[in-house]
MOPAC internal coordinates of N, CA, C and O (Angstrom, degrees):
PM7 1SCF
backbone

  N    0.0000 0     0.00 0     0.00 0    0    0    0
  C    1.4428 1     0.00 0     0.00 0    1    0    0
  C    1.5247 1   109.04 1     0.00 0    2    1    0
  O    1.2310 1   124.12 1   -42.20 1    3    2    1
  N    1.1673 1   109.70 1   137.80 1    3    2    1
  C    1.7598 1   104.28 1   164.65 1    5    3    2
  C    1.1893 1   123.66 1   -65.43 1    6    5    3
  O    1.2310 1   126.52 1   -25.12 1    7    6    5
  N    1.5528 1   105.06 1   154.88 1    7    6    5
  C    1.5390 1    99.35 1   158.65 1    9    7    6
  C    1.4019 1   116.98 1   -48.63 1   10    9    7
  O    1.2310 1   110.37 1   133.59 1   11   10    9
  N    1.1474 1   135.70 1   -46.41 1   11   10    9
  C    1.6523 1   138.46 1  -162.06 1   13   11   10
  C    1.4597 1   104.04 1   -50.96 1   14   13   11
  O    1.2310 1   115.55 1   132.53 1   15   14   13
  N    1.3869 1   126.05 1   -47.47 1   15   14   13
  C    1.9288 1   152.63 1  -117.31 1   17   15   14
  C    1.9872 1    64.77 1  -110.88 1   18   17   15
  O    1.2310 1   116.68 1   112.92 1   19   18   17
  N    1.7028 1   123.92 1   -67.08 1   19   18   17
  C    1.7079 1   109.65 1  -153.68 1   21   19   18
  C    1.6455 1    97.48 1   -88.58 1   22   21   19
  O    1.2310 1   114.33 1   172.98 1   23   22   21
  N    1.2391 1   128.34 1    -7.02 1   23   22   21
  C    1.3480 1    91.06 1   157.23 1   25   23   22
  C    1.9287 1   131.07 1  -111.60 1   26   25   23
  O    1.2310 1   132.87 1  -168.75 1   27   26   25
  N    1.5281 1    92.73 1    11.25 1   27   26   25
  C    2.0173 1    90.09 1   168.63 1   29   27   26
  C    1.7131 1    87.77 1   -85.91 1   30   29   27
  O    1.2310 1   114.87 1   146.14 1   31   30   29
  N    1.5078 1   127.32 1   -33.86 1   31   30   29
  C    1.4098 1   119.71 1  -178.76 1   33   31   30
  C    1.3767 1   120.13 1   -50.98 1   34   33   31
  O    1.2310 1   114.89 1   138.15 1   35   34   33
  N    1.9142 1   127.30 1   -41.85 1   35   34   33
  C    0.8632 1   145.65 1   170.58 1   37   35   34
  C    1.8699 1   115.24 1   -59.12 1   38   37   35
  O    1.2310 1   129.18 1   132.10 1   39   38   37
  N    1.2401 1    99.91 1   -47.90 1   39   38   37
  C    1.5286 1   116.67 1   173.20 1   41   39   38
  C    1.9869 1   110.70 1   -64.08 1   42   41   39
  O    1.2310 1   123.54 1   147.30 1   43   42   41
  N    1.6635 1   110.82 1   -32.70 1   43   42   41
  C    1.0413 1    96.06 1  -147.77 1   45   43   42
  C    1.6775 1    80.18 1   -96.82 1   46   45   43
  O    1.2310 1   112.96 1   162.91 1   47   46   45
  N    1.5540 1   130.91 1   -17.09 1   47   46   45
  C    1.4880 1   129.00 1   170.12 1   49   47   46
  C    1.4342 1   117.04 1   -68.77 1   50   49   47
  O    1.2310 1   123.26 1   148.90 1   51   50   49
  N    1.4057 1   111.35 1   -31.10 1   51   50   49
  C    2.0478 1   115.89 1   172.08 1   53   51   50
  C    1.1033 1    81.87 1   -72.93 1   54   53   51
  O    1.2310 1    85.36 1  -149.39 1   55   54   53
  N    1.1698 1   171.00 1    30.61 1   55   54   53
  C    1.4539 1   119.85 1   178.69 1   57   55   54
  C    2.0471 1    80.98 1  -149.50 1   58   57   55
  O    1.2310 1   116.18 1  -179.11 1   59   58   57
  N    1.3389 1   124.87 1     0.89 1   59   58   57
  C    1.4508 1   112.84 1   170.30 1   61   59   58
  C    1.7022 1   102.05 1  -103.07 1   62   61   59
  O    1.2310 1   113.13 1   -99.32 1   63   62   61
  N    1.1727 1   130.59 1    80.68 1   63   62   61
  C    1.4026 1   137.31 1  -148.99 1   65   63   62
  C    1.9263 1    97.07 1  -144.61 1   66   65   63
  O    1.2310 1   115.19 1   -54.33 1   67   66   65
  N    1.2098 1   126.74 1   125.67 1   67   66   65
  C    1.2447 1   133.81 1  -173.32 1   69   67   66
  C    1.6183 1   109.11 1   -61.62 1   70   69   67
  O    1.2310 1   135.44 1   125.00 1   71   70   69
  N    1.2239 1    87.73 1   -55.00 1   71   70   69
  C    2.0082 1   109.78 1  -173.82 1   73   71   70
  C    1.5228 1   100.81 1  -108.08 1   74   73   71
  O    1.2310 1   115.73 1   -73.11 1   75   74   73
  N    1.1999 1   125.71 1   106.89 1   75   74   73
  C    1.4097 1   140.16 1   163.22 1   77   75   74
  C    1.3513 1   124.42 1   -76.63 1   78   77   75
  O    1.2310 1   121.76 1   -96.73 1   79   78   77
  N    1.9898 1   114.24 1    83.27 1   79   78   77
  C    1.3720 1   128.67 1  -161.56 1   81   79   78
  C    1.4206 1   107.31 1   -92.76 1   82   81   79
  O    1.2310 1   125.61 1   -24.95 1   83   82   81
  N    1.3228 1   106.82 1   155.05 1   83   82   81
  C    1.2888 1   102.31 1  -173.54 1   85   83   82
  C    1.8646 1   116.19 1   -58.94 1   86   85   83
  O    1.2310 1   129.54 1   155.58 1   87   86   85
  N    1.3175 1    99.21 1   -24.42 1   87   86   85
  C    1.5997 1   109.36 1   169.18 1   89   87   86
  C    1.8745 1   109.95 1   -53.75 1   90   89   87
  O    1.2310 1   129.74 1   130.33 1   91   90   89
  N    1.3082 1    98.82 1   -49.67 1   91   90   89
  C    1.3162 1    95.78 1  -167.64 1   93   91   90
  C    1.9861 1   115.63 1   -75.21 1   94   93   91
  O    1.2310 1   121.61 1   165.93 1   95   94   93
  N    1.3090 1   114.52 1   -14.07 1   95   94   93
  C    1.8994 1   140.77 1   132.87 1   97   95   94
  C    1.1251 1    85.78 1   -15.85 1   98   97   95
  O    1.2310 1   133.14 1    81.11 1   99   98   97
  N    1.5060 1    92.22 1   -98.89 1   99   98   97
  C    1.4574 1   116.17 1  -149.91 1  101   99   98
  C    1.6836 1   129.23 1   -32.94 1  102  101   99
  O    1.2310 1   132.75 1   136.55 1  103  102  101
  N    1.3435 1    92.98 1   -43.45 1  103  102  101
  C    1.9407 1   124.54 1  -170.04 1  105  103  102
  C    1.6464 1    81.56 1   -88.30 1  106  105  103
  O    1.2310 1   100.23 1   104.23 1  107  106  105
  N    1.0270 1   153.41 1   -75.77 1  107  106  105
  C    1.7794 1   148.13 1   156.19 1  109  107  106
  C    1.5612 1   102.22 1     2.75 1  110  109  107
  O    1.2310 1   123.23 1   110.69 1  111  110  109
  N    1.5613 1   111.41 1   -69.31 1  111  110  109
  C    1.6248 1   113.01 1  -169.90 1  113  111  110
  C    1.0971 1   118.01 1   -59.49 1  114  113  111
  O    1.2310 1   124.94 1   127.81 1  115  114  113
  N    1.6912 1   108.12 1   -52.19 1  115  114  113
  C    1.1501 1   134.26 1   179.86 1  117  115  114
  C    2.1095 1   122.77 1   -33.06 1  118  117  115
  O    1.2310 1   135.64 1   140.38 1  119  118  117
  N    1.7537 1    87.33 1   -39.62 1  119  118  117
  C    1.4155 1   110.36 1  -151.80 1  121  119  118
  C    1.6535 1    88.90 1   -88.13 1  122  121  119
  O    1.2310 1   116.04 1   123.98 1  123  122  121
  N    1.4836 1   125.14 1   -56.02 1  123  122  121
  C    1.4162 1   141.37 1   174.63 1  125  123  122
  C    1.5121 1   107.98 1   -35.44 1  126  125  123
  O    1.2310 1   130.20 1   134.20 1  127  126  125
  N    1.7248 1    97.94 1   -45.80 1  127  126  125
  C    1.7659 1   101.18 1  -161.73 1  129  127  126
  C    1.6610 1   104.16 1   -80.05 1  130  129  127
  O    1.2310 1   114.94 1   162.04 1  131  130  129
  N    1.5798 1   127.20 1   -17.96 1  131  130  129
  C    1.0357 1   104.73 1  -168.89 1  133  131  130
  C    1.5004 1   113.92 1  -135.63 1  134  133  131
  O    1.2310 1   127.77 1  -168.16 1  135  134  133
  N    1.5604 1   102.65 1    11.84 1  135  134  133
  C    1.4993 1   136.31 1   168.05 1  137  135  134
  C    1.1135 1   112.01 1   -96.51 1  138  137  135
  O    1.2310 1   121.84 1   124.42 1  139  138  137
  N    1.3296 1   114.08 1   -55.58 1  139  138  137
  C    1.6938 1   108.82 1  -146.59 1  141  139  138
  C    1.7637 1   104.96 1  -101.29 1  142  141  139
  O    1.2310 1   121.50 1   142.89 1  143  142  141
  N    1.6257 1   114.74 1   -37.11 1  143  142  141
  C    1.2508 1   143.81 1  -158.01 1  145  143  142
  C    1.7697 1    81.00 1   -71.42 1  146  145  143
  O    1.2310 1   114.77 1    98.28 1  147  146  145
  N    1.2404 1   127.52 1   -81.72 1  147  146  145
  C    1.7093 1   135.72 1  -171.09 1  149  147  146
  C    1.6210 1    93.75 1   -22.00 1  150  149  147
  O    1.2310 1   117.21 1   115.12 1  151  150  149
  N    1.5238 1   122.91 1   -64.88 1  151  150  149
  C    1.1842 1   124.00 1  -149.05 1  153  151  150
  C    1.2380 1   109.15 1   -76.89 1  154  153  151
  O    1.2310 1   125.21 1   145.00 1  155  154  153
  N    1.6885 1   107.59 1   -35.00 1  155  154  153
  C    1.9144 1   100.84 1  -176.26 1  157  155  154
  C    1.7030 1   106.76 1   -79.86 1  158  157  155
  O    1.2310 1   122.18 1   175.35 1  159  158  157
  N    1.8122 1   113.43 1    -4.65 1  159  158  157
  C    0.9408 1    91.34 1  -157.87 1  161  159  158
  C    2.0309 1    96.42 1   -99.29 1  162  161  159
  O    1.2310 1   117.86 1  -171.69 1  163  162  161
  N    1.0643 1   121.69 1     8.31 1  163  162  161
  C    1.3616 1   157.02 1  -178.74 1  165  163  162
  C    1.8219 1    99.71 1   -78.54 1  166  165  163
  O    1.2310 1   134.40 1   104.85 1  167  166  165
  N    1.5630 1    89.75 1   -75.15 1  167  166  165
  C    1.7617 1    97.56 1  -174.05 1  169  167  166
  C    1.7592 1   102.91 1   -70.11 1  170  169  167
  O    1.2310 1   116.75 1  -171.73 1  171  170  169
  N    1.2050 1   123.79 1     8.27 1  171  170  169
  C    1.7437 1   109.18 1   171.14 1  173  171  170
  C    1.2731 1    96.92 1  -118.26 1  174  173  171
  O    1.2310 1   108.58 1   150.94 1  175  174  173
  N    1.3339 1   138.96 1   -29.06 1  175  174  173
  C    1.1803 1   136.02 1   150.91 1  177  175  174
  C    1.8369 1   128.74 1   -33.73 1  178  177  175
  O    1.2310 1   130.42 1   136.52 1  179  178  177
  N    1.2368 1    97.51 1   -43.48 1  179  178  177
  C    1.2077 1   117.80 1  -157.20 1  181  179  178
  C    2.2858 1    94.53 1   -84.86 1  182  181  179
  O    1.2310 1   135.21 1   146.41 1  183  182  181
  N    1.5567 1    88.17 1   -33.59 1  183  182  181
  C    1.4442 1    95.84 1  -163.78 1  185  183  182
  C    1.7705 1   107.49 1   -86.45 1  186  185  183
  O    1.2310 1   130.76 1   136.99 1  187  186  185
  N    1.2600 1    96.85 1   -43.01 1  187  186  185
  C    1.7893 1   106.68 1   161.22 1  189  187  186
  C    1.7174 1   105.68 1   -49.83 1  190  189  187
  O    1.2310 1   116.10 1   101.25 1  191  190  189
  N    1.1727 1   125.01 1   -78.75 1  191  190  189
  C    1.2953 1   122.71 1   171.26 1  193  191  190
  C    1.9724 1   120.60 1   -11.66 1  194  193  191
  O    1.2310 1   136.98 1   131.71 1  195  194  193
  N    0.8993 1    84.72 1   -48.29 1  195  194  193
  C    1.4137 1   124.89 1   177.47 1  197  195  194
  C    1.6502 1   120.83 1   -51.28 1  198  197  195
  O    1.2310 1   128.50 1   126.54 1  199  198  197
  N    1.1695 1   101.23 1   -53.46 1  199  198  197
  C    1.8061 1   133.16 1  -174.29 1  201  199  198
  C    1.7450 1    85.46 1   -89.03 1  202  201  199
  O    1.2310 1   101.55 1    80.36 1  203  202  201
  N    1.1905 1   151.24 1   -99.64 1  203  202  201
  C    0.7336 1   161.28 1   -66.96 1  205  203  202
  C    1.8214 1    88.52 1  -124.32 1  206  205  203
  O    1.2310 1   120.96 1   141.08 1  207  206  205
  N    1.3355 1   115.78 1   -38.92 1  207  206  205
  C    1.6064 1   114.36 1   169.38 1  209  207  206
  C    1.2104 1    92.49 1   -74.34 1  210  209  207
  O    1.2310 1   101.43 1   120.44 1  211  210  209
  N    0.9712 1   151.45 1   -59.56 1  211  210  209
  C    1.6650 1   156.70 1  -158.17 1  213  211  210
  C    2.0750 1    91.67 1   -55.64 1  214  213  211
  O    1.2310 1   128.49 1   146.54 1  215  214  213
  N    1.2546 1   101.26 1   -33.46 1  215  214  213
  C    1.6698 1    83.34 1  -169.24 1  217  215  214
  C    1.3814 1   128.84 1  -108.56 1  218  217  215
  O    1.2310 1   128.96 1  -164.17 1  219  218  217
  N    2.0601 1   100.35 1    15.83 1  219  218  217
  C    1.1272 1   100.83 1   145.21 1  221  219  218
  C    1.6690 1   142.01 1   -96.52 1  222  221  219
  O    1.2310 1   128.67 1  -150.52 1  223  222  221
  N    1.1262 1   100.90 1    29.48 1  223  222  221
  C    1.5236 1   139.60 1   156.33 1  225  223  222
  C    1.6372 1   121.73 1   -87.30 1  226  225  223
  O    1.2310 1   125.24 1   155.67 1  227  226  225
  N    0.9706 1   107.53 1   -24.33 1  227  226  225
  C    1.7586 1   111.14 1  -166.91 1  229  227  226
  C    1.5167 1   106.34 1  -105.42 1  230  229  227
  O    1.2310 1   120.27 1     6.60 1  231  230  229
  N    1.3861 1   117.09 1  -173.40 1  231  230  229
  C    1.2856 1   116.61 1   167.71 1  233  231  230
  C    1.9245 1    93.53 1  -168.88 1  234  233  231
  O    1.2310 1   134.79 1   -11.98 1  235  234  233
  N    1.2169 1    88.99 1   168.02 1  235  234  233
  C    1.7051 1   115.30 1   179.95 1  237  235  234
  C    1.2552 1    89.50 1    67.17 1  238  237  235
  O    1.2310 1   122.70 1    15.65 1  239  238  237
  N    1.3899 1   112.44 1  -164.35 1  239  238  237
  C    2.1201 1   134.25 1   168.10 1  241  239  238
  C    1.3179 1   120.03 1   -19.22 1  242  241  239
  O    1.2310 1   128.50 1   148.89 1  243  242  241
  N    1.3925 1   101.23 1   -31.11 1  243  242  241
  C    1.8682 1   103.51 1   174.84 1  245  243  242
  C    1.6929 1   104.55 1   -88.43 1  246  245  243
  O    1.2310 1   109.00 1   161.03 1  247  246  245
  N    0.9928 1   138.20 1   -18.97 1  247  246  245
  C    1.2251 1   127.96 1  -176.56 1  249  247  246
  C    1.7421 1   105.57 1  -102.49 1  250  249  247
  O    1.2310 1   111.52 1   151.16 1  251  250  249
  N    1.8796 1   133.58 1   -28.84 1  251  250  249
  C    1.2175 1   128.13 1   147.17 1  253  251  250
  C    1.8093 1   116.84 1   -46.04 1  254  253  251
  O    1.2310 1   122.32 1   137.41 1  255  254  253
  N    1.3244 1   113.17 1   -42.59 1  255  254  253
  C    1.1648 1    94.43 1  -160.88 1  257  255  254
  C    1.9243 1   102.18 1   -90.96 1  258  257  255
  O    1.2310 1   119.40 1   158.12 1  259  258  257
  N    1.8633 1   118.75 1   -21.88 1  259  258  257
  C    1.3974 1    79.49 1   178.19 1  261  259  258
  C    2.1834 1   105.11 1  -100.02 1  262  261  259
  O    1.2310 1   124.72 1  -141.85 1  263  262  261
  N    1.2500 1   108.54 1    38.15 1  263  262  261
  C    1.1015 1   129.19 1   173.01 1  265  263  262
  C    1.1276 1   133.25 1   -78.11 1  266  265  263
  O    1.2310 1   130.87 1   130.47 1  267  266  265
  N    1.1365 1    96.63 1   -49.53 1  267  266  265
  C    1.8463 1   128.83 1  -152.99 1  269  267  266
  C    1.6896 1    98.69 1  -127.46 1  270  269  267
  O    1.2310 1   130.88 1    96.45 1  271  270  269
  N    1.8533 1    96.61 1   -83.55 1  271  270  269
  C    1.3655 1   102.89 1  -158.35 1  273  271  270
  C    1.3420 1   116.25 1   -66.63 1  274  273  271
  O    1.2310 1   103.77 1   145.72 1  275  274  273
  N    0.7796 1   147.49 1   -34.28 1  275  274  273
  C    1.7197 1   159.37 1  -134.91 1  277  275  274
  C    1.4756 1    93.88 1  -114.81 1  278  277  275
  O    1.2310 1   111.81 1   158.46 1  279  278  277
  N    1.1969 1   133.05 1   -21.54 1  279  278  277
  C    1.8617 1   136.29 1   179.03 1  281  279  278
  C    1.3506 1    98.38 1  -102.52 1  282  281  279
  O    1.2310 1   114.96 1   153.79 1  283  282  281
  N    1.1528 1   127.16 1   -26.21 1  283  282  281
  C    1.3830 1   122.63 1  -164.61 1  285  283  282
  C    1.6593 1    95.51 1   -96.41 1  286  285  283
  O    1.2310 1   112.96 1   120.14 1  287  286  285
  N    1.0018 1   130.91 1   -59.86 1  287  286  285
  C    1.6571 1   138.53 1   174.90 1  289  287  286
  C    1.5509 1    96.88 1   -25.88 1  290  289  287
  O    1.2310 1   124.00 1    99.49 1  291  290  289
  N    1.5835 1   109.94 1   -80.51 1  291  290  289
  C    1.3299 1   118.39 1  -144.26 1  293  291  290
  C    1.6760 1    80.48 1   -79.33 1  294  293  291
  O    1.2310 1   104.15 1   111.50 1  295  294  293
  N    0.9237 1   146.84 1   -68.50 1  295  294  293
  C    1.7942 1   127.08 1  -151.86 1  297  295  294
  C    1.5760 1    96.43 1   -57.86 1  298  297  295
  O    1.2310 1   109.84 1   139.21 1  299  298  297
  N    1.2628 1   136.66 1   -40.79 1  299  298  297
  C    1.1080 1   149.71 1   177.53 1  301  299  298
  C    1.7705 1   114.27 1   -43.19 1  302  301  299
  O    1.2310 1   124.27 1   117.71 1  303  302  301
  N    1.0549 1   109.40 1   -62.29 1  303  302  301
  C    1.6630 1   136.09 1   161.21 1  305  303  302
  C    1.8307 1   105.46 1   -58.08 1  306  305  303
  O    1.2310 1   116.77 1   139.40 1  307  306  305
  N    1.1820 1   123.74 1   -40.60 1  307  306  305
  C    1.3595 1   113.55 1   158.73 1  309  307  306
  C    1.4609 1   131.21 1   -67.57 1  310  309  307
  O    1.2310 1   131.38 1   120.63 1  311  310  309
  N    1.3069 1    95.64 1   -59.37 1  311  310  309
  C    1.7652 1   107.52 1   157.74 1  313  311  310
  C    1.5821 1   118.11 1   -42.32 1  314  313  311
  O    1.2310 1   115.94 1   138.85 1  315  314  313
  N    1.1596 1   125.32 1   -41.15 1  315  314  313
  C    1.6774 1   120.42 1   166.88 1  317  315  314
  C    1.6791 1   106.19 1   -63.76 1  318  317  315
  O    1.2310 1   123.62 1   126.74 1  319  318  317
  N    1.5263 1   110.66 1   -53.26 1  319  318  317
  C    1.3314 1    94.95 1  -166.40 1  321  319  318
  C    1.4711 1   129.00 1   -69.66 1  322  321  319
  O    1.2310 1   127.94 1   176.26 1  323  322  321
  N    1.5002 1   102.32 1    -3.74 1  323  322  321
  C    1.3477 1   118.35 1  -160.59 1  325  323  322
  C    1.9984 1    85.55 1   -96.57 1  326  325  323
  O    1.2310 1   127.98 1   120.05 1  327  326  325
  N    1.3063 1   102.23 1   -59.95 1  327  326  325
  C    1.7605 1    93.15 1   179.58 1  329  327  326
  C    1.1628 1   132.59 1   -38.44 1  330  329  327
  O    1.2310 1   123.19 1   133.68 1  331  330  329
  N    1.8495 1   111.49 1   -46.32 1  331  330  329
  C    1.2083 1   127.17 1  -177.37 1  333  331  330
  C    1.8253 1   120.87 1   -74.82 1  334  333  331
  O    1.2310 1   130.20 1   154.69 1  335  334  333
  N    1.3455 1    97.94 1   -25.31 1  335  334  333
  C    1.8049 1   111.55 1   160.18 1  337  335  334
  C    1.7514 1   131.66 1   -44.75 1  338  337  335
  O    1.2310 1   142.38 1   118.04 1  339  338  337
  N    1.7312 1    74.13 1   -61.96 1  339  338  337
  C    1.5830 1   105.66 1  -176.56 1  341  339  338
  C    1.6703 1    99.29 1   -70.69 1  342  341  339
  O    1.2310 1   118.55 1   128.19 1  343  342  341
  N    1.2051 1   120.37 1   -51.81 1  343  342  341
  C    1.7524 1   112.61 1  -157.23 1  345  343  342
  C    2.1988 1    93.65 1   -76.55 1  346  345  343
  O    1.2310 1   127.36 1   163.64 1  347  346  345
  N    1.5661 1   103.45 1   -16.36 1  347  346  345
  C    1.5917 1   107.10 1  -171.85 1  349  347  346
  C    1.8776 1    89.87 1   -65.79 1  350  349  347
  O    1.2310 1   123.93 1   111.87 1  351  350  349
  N    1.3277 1   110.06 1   -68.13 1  351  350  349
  C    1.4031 1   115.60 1   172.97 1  353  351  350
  C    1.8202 1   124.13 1   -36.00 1  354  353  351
  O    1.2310 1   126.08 1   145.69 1  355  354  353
  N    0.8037 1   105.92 1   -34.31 1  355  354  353
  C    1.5790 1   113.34 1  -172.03 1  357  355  354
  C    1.8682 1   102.10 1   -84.69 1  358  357  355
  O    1.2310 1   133.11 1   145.88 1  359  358  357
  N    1.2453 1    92.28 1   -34.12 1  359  358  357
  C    1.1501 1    98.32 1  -174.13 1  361  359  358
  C    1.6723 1   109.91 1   -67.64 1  362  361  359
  O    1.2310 1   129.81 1   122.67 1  363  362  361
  N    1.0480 1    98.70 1   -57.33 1  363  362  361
  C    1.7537 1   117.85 1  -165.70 1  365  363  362
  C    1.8550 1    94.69 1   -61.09 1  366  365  363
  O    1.2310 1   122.44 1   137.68 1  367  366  365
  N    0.9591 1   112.93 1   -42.32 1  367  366  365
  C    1.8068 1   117.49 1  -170.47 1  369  367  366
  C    2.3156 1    96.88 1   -81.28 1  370  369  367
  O    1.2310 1   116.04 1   173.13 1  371  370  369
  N    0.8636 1   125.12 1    -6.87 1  371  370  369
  C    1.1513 1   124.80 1  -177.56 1  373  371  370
  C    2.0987 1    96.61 1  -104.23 1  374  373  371
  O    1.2310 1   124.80 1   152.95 1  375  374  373
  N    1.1936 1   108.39 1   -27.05 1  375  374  373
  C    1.3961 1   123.21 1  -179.51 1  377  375  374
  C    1.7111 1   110.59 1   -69.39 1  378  377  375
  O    1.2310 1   136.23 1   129.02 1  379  378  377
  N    1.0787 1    86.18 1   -50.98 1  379  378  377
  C    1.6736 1   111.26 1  -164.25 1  381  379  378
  C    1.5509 1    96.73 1   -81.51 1  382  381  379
  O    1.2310 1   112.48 1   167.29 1  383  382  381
  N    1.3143 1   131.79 1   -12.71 1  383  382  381
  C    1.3847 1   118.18 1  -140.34 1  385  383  382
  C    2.2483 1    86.03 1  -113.48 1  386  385  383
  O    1.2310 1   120.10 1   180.00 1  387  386  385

């Protein structure tokens, strides 16, 4: 099985749960931040990389946007989700503690 296949499997067993405890949150965040976050943050890496050889070929709006805009969005959009994970976690274990 892939990694991909055991952790939406892992994601998709936390999340079929009767009573939704803050434990079962937590192990949710937990699972996203150090499962899911590595891999998307790999495949936008991988895809920016990507844009950015492609746009020293181009010029005008097509070469700003896979230059600039299109690397900056998606690492940008990772970088939030990854902050807001981590500070959710820190938070909840300083709560709890």
């Amino acid at each position: 099985m892939s990694k991909w296949t055991d952790v939406r499997d892992n994601i998709v067993d936390a999340l079929h749960v009767d009573d939704v405890t803050e434990d079962v949150k937590q192990h949710v965040t937990a699972t996203l931040l150090s499962e899911v976050v590595p891999v998307l943050e790999n495949a936008v890496d991988s895809f920016c990389a990507a844009t950015k050889e492609q746009s020293k070929t181009e010029s005008g709006w097509c070469k700003i946007r896979d230059d600039v805009v299109l690397p900056l969005v998606m690492q940008g959009g990772v970088a939030i989700i990854k902050t807001v994970l981590s500070k959710t976690i820190k938070a909840t274990a300083v709560a709890t503690a």
